[in-house]
N, C-alpha and C positions, 0 to 999 in steps of 0.2 A: 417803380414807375410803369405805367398802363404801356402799352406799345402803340403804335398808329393805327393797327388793326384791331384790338382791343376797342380802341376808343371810336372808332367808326363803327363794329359791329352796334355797341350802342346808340350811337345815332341813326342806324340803319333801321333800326328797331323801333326807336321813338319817331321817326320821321316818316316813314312806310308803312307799319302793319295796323297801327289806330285807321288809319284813311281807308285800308283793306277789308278793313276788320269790317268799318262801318258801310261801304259799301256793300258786302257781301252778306251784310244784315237784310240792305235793300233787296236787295237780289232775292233769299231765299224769301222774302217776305211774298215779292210777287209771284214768286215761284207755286209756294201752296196756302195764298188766301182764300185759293177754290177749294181748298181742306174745309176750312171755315162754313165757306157761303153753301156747301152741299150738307153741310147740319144744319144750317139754317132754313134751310129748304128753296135754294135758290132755282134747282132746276123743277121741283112742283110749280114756282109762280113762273117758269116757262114753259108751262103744261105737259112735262112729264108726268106719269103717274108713278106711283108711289114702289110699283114693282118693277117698275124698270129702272129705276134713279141709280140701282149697283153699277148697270151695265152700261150706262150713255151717260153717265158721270165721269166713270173711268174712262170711259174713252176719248171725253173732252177733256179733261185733264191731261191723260197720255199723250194727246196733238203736239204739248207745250214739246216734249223730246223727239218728234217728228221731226220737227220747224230744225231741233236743235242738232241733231246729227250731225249733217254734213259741214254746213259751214265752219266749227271749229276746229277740224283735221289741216285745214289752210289758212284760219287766222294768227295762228302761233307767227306761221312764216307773216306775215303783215306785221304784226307785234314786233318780230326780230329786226324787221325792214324800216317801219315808219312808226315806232313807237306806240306803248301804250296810252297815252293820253289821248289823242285823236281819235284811234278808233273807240276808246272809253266813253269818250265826251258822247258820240256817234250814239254808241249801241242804249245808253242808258238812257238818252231824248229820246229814243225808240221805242223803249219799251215802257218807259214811263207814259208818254201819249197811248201806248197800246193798252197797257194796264186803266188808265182812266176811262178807257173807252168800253171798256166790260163791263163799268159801272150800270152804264148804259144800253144793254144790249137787250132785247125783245123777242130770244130765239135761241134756242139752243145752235142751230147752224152758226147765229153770229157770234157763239161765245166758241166754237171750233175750230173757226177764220181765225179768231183773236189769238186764239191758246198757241195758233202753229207758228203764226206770227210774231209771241212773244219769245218761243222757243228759238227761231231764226234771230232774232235779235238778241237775245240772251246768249249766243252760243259762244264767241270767242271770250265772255265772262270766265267762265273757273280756271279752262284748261291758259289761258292765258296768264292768270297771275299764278299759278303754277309754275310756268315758263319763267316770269318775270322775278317769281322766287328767287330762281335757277339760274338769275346774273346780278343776284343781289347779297346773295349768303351761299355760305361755304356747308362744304358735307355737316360737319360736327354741328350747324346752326341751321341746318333745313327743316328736323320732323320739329323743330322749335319755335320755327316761322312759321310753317305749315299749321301748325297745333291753335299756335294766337287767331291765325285767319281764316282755320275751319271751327274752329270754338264757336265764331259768327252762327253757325247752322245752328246748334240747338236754344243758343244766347236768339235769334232771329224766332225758335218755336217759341221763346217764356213773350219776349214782345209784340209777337203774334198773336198767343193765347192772349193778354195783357187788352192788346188794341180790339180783337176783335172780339171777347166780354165785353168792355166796356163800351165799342160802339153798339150792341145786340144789345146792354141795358139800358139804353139811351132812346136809338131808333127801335129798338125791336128787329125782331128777324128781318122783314119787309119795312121799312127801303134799308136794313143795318148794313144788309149783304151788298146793297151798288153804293154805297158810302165806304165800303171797307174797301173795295175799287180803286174807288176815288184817292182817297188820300192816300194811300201808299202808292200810287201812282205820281202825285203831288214828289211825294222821298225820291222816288226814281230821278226824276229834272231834279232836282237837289242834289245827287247824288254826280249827274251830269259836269255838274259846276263846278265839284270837289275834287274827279277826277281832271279835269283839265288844269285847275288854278293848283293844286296840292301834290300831285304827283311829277316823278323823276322819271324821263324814259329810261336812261341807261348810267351808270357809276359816273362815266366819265362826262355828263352832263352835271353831276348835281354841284351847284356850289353852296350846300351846307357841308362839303368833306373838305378837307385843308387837300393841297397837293400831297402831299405824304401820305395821308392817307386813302387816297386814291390808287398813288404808287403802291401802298401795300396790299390793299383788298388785288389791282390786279396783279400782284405776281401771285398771291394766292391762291388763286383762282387759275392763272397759267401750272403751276404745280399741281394743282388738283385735278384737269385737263386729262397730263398727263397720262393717267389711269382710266382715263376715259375711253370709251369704244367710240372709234371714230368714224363714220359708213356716210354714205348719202342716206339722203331721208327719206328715199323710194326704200331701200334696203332695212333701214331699221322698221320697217313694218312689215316685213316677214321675219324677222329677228324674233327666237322661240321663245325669248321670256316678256319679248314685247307683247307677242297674241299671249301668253300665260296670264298677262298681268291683264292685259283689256278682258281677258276671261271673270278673272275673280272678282274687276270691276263690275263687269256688268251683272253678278251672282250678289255684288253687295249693292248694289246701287237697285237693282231687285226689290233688296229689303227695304232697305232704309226706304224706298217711296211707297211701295205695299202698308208700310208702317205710318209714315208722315203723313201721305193722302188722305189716310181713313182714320186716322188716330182720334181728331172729335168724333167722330161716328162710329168708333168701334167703342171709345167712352161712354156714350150714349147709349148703345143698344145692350152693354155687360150691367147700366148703373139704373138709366130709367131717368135721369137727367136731361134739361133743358139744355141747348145750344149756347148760350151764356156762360150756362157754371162747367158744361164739359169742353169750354173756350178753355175756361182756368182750370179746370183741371187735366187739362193737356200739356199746362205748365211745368208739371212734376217730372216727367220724364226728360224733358229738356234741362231742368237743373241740373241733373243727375248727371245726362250727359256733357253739360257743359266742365263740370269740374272734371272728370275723368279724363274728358278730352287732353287738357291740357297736362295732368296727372302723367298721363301714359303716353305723349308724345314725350315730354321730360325723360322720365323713362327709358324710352327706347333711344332717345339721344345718348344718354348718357353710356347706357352700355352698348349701342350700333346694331344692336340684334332685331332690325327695322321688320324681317319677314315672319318672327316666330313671335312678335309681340303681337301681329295682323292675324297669327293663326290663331292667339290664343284669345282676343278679344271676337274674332269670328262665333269661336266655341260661347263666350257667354252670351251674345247674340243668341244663339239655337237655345242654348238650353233655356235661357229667359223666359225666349217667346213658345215655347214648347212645354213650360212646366204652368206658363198665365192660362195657357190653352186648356191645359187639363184639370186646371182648378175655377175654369170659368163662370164655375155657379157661387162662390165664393168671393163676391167682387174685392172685397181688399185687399187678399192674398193676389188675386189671378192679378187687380192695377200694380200691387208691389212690385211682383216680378215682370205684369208687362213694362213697367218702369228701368228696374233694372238691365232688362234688353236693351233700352237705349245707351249704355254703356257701348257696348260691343256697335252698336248697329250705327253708332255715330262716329265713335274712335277709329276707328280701323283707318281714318282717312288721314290722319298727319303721318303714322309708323308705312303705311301706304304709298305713299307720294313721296319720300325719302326713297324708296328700293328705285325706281326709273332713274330719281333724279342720280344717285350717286354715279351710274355705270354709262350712263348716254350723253355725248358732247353734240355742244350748238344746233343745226339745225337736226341733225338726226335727234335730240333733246323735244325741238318744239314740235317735229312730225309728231315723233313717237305718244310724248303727254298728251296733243291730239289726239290721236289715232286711238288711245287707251283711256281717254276722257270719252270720245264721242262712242265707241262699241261699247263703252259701259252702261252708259248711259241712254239706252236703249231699253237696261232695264229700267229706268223713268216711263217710260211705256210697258213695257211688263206687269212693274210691279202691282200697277194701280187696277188694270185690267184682269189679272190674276185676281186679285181679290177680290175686284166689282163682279167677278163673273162667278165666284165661286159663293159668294151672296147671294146673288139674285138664285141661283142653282139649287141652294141647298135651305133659304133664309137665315141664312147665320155667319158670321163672320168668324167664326171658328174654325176651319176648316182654311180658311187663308191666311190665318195667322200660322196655322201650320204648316204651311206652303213655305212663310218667309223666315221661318224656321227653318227650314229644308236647305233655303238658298244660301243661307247663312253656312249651315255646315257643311256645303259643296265649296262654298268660295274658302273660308279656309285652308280645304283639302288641298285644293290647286295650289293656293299659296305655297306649300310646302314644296311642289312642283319646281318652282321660279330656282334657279340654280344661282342666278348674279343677286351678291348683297352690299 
């Protein structure tokens, strides 16, 4: 016979991470539809010219982790205080009216405004249900939850690629690009409605768990505590494997956007492909990473070796996008393996977010995932400008594939660094 805890992990499961999953599809969708609309030629019909589009793309893009910095280091504490539905409902009417609003823009300035604005609004998004993981599941069932809810990222490129083909074969480039805007801005205010009516703030609110099993998830959770490092939340941010981990964050989170920003466009310029079919064929990389994802947070669940599964998915990362580099005249082989990067450059995030979560309690837990959510994600800003720049520099996008190559086997290195598992 199942236990109380048994049979709650399961409705924990089915009741939270579908709502997560789907949300977080939303999320990265309006994250990099400017992926899209910049091979469609969105910033030439705002009179850019053709040699600068590397350099003042990246950098309108990279606004989005501007905006996104600061405010999620202090929304965990909100989240802990006044639950995730409120500020959910809040953030995604936000970003959904800001995302329809690009549809509409007539200026590279007003699509800059918008970018910084959606990153401000987006921010208490990831590092938050991260957090929210972290008072819903136990160690042994974290890189498992994590796994289902970051799986959304490359599951969010195939319906990505998917939506914005088929509106590019519809509309065409001009107007395909302020229509792909539009409606996934539309999913956002959808998305708004789901988080308020469908989500649980905390255990001891939900009445889909019987009282027993409520009593058991929290003494599990008081046991598990136990073993926790216990600090105020000014202190757990100078805690050494706190800055180690927001290091390797911001060394993968480097790539993975150096990778996703450019990824139609770097399709485009190795294939000789239209905007359409390098929509779909941006698909491939995302399958790839989608099954792995989940693959290898399994995985590192099952045997707990959360930091050496992160170093070793780091390594296929590097060698991938290092060996597509060198075969780049070769487009099958050089897409094969640019593909197989996405393994590495996506995974890393469930085996990832298990090492914070097992060894940091309560609020030193929500600083800290802050604090190592937002300095990571700085590279969101890096990544895209590192390559815009190394484009326009050289005319080729070679050369910063080997850059996120690079960051890839530094963020690993450090992993190994991290001392608490």
């Amino acid at each position: 016979m199942k236990s109380s805890l048994e049979i709650s992990r399961r409705k924990r499961m089915i009741r939270l991470l579908p709502v997560l999953f789907f949300l977080y599809i939303v999320t990265f969708l309006d994250r990099v539809n400017i992926s899209y609309a910049i091979d469609a030629g969105m910033f030439q019909y705002l009179g850019v010219s053709k040699n600068e589009v590397g350099i003042i793309a990246s950098f309108a893009s990279s606004l989005f982790f501007v905006g996104y910095f600061i405010p999620q280091i202090f929304s965990n504490l909100g989240i802990n205080k006044y639950g995730i539905r409120k500020i959910f409902t809040i953030v995604f009417t936000a970003w959904g009216i800001i995302t329809i609003l690009t549809g509409f823009v007539t200026s590279v300035i007003q699509v800059e405004v918008l970018r910084f604005l959606l990153g401000v609004a987006e921010a208490p998004f990831y590092a938050g249900v991260i957090f929210y993981l972290s008072l819903w599941f136990l160690k042994s069932e974290k890189a498992t939850a994590n796994s289902f809810f970051n799986s959304a990222i490359p599951i969010s490129g195939i319906f990505g690629g998917l939506i914005a083909g088929a509106i590019f074969s519809v509309y065409g480039n001009y107007p395909g690009w302020r229509y792909l805007f539009i409606y996934e801005g539309i999913l956002a205010l959808i998305g708004a409605m789901i988080s308020y009516f469908m989500l649980t703030d905390f255990p001891k609110d939900a009445k889909w768990l019987t009282y027993d099993e409520k009593v058991a998830l929290e003494e599990a959770m008081k046991e598990e505590s136990v073993n926790k490092v216990k600090m105020k939340w000014t202190s757990a941010l100078k805690y050494r494997d706190v800055i180690l981990l927001a290091i390797v964050y911001f060394l993968g989170v480097t790539s993975l956007y150096g990778y996703s920003i450019w990824l139609p466009t770097i399709i485009s310029s190795i294939s000789n492909v239209n905007a359409s079919l390098a929509s779909f064929l941006s698909i491939v990389p995302y399958v790839i990473a989608s099954i792995s994802l989940i693959l290898i947070a399994r995985y590192s669940d099952l045997h707990g070796n959360h930091k050496f599964v992160t170093f070793i998915v780091f390594l296929i990362a590097g060698i991938g996008l290092a060996l597509s580099a060198l075969t780049q005249s070769i487009f099958v082989i050089s897409f094969i393996l640019f593909s197989i990067a996405a393994i590495g450059i996506f995974s890393f995030l469930s085996p990832f977010w298990a090492v914070p979560q097992k060894f940091l309690h309560a609020d030193a837990a929500a600083a800290s995932i802050g604090f190592i959510n937002a300095v990571g994600n700085l590279g969101g800003i890096a990544g895209p400008i590192i390559v815009g720049y190394l484009q326009t520099l050289t005319g080729s996008f070679i050369p910063g594939v080997y850059s996120m190559a690079a960051f890839a086997f530094f963020a690993g290195i450090v992993m190994l660094l991290v001392k608490k598992e």
